[in-house]
N, C-alpha and C positions, 0 to 999 in steps of 0.2 A: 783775420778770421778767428772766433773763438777756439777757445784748445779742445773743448768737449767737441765740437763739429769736425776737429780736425783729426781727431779719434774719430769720429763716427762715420767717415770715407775712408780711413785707408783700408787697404787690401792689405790683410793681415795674414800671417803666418805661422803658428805654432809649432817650433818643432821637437818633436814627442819620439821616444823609444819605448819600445814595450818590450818585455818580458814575459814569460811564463810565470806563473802562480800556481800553488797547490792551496793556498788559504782561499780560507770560506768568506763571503761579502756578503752580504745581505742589505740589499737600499730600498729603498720604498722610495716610491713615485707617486704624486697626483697633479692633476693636470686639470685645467678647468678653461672654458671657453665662459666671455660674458658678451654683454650690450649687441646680443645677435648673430656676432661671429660664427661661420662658418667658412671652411676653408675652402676654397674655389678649387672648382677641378676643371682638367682638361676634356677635349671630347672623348678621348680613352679612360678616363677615369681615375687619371694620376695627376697628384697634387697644381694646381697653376705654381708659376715663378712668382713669388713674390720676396719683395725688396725691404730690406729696414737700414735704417742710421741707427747708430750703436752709441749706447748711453752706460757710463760707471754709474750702479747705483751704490752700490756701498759693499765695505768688506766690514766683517764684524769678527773679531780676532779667537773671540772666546777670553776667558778667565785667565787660564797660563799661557806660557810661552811653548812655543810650537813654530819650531824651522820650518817643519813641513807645508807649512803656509804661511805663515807671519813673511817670507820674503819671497811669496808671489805676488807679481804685480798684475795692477788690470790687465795691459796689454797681452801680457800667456794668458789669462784667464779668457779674454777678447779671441784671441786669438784662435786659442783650442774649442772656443765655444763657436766659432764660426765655423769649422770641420764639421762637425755635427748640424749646422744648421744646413751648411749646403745639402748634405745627405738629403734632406727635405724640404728641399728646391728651394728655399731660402736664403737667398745671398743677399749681402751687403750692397746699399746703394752708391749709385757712382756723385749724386746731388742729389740735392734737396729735393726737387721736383718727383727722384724717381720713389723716394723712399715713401711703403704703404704702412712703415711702422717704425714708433721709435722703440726702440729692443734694449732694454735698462737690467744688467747682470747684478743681483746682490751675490756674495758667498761670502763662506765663511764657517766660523764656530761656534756649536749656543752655547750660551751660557745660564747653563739651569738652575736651580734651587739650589741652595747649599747644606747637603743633605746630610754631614758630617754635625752643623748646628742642629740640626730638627732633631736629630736621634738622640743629640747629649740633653736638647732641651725634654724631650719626649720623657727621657730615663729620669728625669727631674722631677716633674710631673707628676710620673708613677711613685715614686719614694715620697714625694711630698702627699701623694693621696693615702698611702701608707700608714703616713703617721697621725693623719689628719683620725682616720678610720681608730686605726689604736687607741689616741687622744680620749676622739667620743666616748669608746668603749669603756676607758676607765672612769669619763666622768660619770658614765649610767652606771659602772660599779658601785663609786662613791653616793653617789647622790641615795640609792638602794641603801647602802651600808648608813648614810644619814637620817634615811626613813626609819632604821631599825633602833636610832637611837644611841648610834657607834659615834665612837668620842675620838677617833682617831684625827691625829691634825690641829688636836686645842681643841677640840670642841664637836659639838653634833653636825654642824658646818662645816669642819675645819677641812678634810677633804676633798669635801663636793666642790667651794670656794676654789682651791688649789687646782683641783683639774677642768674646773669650770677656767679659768685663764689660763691652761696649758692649752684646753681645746679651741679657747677663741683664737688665740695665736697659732696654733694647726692650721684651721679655717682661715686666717688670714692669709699667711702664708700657700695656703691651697689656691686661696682666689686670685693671689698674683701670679702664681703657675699656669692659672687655665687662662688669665690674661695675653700672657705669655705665649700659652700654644695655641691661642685665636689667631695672635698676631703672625706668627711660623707658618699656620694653615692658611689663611689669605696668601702673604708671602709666597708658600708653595703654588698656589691655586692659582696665584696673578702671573709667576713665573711659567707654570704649565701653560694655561692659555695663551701665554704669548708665544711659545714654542710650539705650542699645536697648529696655531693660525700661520707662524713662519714655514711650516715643515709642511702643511695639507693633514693634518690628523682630525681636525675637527670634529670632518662628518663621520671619519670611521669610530672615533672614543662617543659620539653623539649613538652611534648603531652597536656599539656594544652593552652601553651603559645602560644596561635594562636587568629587570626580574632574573633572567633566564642566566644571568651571571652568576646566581646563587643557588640553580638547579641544575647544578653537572655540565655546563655552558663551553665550561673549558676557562683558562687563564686569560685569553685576547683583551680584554680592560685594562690586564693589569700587565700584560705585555705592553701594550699603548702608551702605558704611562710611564713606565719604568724605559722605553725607550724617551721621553719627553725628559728624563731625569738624570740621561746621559749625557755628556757633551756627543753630539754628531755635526761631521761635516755635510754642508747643506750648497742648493747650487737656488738661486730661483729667476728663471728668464721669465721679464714682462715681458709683455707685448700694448702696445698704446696706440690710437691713433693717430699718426704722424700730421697728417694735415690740419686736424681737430687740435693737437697741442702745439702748431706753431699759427694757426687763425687765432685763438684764443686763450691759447695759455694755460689748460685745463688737459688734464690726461685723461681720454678715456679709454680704461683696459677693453683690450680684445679679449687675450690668451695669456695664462700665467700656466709653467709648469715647476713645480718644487718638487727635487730630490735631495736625500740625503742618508747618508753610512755612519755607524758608532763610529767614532771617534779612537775609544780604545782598541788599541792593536793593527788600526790602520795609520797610513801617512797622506797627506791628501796632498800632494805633490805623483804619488803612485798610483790614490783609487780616481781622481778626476776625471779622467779618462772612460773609465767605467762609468762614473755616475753622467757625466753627459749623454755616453751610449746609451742607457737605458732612460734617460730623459727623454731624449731624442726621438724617440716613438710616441711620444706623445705632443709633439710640440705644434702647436697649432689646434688640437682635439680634447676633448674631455673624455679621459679616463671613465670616469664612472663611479667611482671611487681608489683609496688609495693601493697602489700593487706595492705588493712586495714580494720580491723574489731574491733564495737564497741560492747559491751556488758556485760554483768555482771559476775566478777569471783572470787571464792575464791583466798584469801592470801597464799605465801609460805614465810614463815618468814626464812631467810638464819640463822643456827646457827652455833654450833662449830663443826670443820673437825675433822674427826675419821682418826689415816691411818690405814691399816687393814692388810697392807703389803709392802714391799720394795723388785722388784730383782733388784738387782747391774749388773754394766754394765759397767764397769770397760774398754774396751774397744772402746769407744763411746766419739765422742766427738761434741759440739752442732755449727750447722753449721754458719758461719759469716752469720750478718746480708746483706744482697744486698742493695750496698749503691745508687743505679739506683733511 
């Protein structure tokens, strides 16, 4: 049996210590339902059982190094994200047959723009338009001062000549800077997008990103982005399919929910805990848009996976990734 299906039966076990906390966390959640999804209820009104096979989708490390995650493995990550999922009647199938989804965990750390280059190139820039400005100024002195019949430089020329090729080379100079900071602003802009689309920011930077940002509106644009410009730890549970991607080999999403917490001044072996719980209300549903909530919470410190049990499934085989 393959390794990934043999992950994706067992009965897994996380085992977690929590602590008290006085620091502030702040995670934002969005949560989104597709292709019709809607979560089946009982005749009281509470969520149906349903069942997934469990898929690695990937860890993404981030830029530096970081204990705090760089040596958690899928199985805590499996593990601990199954706690949570039961909470909302979501358990893990025992085979193939039963499972109504295959449930694919990404985590990890982004890896944002590199903001340290933009600013030195930025400061470039400004000094090189600087001089560019100057340049000009002197040439329109000279050039004036040649009209008047000023002999300054060798000649009635001799000036204007002189700052007329200090300023082309200004201008040169200048045009390879704004070269420059096209290429930095794309770069920013291609890095943002992809961290907004990883995290659920889209639609909320899409509803701030208006007029009213520059009539008293408040900061929310620039909080958005300046949160996209940090490293934060991020959780994203799919939901696919299951029958649909072992008939044909194509994934089609149900339910995706992505959370995630800055980075700086957390450890994500401590906040994970947290960010599943506050996932976790959303899994299966669409938020609405993205939540964010600040406030004070105890620690769940990720430790070592127990398995508690294994059924074989010897039959089953794990569906190709959709290369679309």
């Amino acid at each position: 049996m393959n390794t990934l299906l043999r992950i994706s039966f067992m009965v897994l076990l996380a085992v977690t210590t929590a602590q008290a906390s006085n620091e502030r966390i702040v995670t934002a959640v969005f949560s989104h339902t597709y292709n019709g999804y809607k979560r089946p209820k009982e005749a009281d009104g509470s969520p149906k059982r349903e069942y997934y096979a469990l898929a690695n989708g990937s860890f993404m490390p981030g830029a530096s190094v970081d204990a705090s995650i760089d040596k958690i493995k899928f199985p805590q990550v499996a593990g601990l994200t199954a706690q949570f999922l039961a909470l909302r009647n979501y358990r893990i199938a025992t085979d193939a047959k039963q499972a109504d989804f295959l449930l694919v965990i990404t985590w990890g750390k982004t890896l944002p723009f590199n903001d340290a280059s933009y600013r030195a190139n930025t400061a470039n820039f400004f000094n090189t338009a600087n001089e560019a400005r100057t340049a000009a100024n002197s040439l329109r002195a000279a050039q004036a001062a040649a009209a008047q019949g000023g002999t300054a430089g060798g000649g009635p020329e001799g000036a204007a000549f002189t700052e007329r090729v200090l300023a082309q080379e200004a201008q040169n100079a200048l045009d390879g800077e704004i070269f420059q900071m096209k290429m930095f602003e794309d770069s920013r802009r291609n890095a943002n997008e992809f961290n907004a689309k990883l995290l659920g920011y889209v639609e909320e930077i899409n509803r701030a990103d208006t007029p009213a940002q520059f009539a008293g509106a408040g900061t929310a644009l620039h909080d958005l982005i300046s949160d996209l410009e940090d490293e934060r730890y991020f959780f994203v549970i799919s939901a696919y399919d299951f029958p649909t991607a072992v008939k044909t080999g194509q994934r089609k999403l149900l339910w995706a929910t992505r959370v995630s917490i800055q980075a700086q001044g957390n450890k994500f072996n401590e906040a994970a805990g947290l960010m599943l719980s506050k996932a976790s209300k959303y899994f299966g549903q669409d938020s609405g848009r993205l939540i964010q909530e600040f406030e004070r919470e105890g620690k769940v410190h990720l430790g070592d996976l127990k398995f508690v049990g294994v059924v074989p499934d010897p039959t089953s085989s794990p569906p190709p990734e959709d290369k679309k």
